[in-house]
N, C-alpha and C positions, 0 to 999 in steps of 0.2 A: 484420545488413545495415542500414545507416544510409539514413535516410530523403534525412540532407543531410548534407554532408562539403564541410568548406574548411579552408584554412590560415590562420592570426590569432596573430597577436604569434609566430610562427616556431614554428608548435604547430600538428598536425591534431587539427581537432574535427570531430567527427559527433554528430549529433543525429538522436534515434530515438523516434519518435512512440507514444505508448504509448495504445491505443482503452479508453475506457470504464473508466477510474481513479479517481482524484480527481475528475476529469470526464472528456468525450471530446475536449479540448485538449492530454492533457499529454504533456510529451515530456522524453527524459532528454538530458544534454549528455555526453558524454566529451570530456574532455581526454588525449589518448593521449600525448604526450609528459610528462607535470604527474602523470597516472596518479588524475586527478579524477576521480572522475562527479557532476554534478549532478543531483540525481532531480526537482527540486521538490516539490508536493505529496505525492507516493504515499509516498513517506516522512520521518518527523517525529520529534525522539526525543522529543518532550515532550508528545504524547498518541496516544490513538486517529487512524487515517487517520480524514481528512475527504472523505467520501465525496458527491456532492454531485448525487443524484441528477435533482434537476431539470434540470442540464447532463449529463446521459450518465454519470455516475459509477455505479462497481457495486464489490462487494464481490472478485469476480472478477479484475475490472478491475486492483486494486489487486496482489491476489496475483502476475498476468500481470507485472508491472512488475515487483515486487519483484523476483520470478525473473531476469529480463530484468538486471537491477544485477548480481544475483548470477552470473550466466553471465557478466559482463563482468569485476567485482572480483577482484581477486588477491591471496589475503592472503601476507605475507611469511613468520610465521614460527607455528607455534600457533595458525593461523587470526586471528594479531591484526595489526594495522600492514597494510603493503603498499598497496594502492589508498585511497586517502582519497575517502568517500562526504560529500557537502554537500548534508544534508536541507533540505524545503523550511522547516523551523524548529528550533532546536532546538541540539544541540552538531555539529559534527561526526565522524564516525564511521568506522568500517572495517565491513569483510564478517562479524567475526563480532557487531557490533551490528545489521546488517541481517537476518542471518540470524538473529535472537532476534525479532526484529521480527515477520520472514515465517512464522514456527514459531506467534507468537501472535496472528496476522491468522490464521491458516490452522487455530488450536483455536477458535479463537470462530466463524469459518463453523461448521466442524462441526460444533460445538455447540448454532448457533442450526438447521443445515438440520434437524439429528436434532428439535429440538423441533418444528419445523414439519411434519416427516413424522409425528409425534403427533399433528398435529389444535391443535394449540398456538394461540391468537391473540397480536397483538402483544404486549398486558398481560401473558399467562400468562408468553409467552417473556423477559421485562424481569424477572419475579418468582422466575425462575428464577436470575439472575443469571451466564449466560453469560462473565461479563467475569472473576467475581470475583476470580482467581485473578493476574490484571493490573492491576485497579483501584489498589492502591498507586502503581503506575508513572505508568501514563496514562491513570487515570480522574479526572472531575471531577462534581462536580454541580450547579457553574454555570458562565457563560463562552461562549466565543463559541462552543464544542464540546464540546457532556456525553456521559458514559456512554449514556444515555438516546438521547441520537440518534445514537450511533455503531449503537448495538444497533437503533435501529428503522432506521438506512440498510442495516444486514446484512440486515432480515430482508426491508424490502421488495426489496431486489436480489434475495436467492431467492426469493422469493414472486411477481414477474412475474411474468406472461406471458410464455412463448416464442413468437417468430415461429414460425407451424408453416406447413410446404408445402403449395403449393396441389397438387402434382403426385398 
């Protein structure tokens, strides 16, 4: 269900707000006629999502989006081709590079909540090396976006506080 929906250059676009991603601004674009989706931030293929918690971003957040692409993308033939995805950096892509994406956003939660349900502190969890298995891809250890603070935005998104009810 799209948040907003018009017609532009003889093409329906909708655009669909995605809460507490990259930050809690982003929103993804369809191009339904073109069979585009523009995601911006929440996906990249040339590192870790930039998770940016100080603006509302969460590690969650990021997965909710991805999924959200992926319930929209259609791939043509062998999961390759079909909808064309244009990350907010990087090459562009299709449903089965997104879906490799989503698979390795979604082991490194796991992997950092499991250390964190041990009693883990942030160091322990970073010394563990969570990513490692990705790090060829889309790790760095300097740059506008390192390992290091991919791994500490994972772990403070599950480490919160949940709002709890007053009722």
């Amino acid at each position: 269900e799209a948040d907003k929906e018009f017609f532009f250059n003889g093409e329906p676009v909708s655009m669909r707000h995605v809460p507490a991603a990259h930050t809690d601004g982003d929103s993804i674009v369809v191009f339904r006629k073109s069979d585009v989706v523009a995601t911006g931030d929440i996906f990249r293929t040339d590192s870790y999502p930039v998770i940016d918690l100080a603006r509302g971003g969460s590690v969650q957040g990021v997965l909710n989006g991805l999924n959200l692409v992926l319930d929209i993308a259609i791939p043509e033939h062998h999961e390759e081709g079909g909808t064309m995805i244009v990350p907010g950096h990087g090459r562009i892509a299709d449903e089965f590079d997104l879906v490799e994406y989503r698979d390795m956003v979604t082991i490194v939660r796991d992997r950092v909540q499991a250390l964190i349900k041990k009693g883990m502190t942030l160091e322990q969890v970073k010394s563990e090396r969570p990513t490692r298995d990705y790090d060829s891809r889309y790790g760095a250890a300097s740059g506008a976006w390192t390992t290091d603070q991919f791994v500490e935005a994972v772990f403070k998104s599950l480490s919160a506080p949940k709002a709890t009810s007053t009722q």
